[in-house]
N, C-alpha and C positions, 0 to 999 in steps of 0.2 A: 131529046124528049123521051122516046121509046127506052134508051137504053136508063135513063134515070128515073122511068116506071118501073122499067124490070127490076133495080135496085130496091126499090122502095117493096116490091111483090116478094124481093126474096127473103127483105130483113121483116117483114114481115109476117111470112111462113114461117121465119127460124123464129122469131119472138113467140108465134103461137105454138108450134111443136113443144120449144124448149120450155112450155109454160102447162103443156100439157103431161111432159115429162114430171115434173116436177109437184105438180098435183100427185099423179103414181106414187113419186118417192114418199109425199109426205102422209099417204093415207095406210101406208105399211108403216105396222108399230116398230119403233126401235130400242134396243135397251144394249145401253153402254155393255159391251165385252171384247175380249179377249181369247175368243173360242170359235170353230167354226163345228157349225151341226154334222153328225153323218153323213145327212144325206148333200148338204152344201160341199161336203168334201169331194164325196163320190162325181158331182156334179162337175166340181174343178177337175178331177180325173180326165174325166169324159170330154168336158166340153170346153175348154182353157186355162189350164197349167199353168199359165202365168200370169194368170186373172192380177194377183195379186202384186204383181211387178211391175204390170205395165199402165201407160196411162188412157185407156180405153182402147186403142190401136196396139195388136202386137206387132212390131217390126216386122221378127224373125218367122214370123206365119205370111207375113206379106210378104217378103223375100221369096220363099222355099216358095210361093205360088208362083210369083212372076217367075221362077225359073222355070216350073212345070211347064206353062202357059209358052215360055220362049221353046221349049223342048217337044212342044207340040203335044204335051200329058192332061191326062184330068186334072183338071183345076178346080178347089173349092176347098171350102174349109178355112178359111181368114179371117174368119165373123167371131170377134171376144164376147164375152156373155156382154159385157156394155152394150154394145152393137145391136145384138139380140134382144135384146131389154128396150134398148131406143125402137129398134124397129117393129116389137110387139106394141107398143106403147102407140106409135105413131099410125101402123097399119102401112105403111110403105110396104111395097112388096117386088115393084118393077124391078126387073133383071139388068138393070143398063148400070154402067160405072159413076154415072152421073148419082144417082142413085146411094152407089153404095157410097163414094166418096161424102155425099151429107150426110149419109148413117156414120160416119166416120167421126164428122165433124163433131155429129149432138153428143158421139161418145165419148171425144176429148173434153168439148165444152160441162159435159154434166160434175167432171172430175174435180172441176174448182170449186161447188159445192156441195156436194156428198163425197160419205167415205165407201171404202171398197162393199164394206159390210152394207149400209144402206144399199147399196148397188144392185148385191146379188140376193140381199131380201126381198128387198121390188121386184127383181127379174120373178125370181120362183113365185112370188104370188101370184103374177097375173102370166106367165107362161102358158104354151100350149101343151096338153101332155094326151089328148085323144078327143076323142067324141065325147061331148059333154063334158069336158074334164081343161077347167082354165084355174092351174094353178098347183101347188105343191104340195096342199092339205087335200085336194079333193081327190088328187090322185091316188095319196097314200091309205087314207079310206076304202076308194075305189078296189084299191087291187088288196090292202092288206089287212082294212078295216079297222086300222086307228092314224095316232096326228102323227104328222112330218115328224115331229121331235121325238118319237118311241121307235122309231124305223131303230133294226139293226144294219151293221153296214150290208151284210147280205141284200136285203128287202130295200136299202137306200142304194146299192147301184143298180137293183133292178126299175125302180121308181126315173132314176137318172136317163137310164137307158131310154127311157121313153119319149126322151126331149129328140131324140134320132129318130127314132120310130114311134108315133105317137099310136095309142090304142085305139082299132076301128071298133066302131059300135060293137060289130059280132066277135071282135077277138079271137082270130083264126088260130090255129095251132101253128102256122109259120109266124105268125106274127111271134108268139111266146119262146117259141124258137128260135128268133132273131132277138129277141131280147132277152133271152137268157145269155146267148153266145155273148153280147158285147156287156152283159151287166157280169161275166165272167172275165173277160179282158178287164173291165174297171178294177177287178178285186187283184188281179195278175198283177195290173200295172202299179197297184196299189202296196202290195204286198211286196212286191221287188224292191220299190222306191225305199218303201220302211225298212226293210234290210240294209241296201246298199248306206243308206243311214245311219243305221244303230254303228254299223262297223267303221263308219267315220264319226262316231261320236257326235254329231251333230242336225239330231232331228228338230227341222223347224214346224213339224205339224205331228204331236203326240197325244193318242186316243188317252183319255182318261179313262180308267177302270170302273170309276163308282158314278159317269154319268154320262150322258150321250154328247159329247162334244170333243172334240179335236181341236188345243191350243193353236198358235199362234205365236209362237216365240222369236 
């Protein structure tokens, strides 16, 4: 009896979670493309590189953890932006494995009806990126004083960088300092990548010149 409550409480919780997810997705506007924004780009830089590979769980970040973990290292950093997005969504926050394993789960489950692009428009709108600041436009106001979609890459891996270190109300001078340094790694890692690219002939994420987005090919 107890254990076929419990059941009934968990399919439950997943029904209202994954109902509250889904609300999120469908109140972020979508329009059919082909493109990722700057600052979406910079964002995959930063915060999951294979966003677009995997099916909300990345193996190979789970892997290279549990070995930390077995080797007695700092461990963290496994969270895909799905994950992220579920669990700003839902307000989960408990440290326990239990925990992340259902963040896990809503990030696999969301994947059978939404696409990558819905995914990571949702994430950014309702993200945390400091004091007062929930979201992708408000941020880039905040710091740059126009829309997410006019960021150059410059000003979109600094916006990015914030999802690591979100902006406290007074905006210390270390803080700007810590987010310059890693919104300079994003552009590094950025720039490498587009090289190591061009000279295999085959870039599958190429900035257009005359507008702000980065194909898809």
């Amino acid at each position: 009896m107890i254990v076929a409550l419990g059941r009934m409480n968990w399919h439950a919780k997943l029904k209202r979670d994954l109902s509250r997810i889904d609300q999120s997705l469908r109140r972020t506007s979508k329009e059919s493309r082909v493109a990722l924004s700057k600052l979406e780009l910079m964002v995959l830089v930063l915060e999951d590189r294979r966003f677009l590979g995997h099916v909300g769980v990345d193996i190979l970040s789970v892997a290279r953890e549990v070995i930390k973990l077995a080797a007695g290292r700092k461990y963290g950093g496994a969270s895909t932006i799905d994950m992220q997005f579920v669990r700003t969504v839902t307000g989960y926050r408990a440290h326990t494995l239990k925990r992340k394993l259902y963040e896990a789960l809503l990030a696999i489950l969301i994947q059978f009806r939404y696409g990558k692009i819905d995914i990571l428009e949702s994430y950014l709108a309702c993200a945390y990126f400091g004091s007062g600041l929930s979201g992708a436009e408000m941020a880039a106001q905040k710091v740059f004083g126009k829309a997410a979609n006019e960021l150059s890459l410059t000003e979109a891996a600094f916006v990015s960088a914030m999802l690591a270190h979100p902006r406290p109300s007074n905006a210390p001078l270390v803080w700007e300092c810590r987010i310059r340094a890693r919104a300079a790694y994003a552009m590094e890692v950025y720039m490498s990548r587009k090289l190591r690219l061009r000279r295999q002939s085959r870039s599958p994420l190429i900035v257009r010149p005359s507008e702000n987005r980065v194909n898809i090919l």
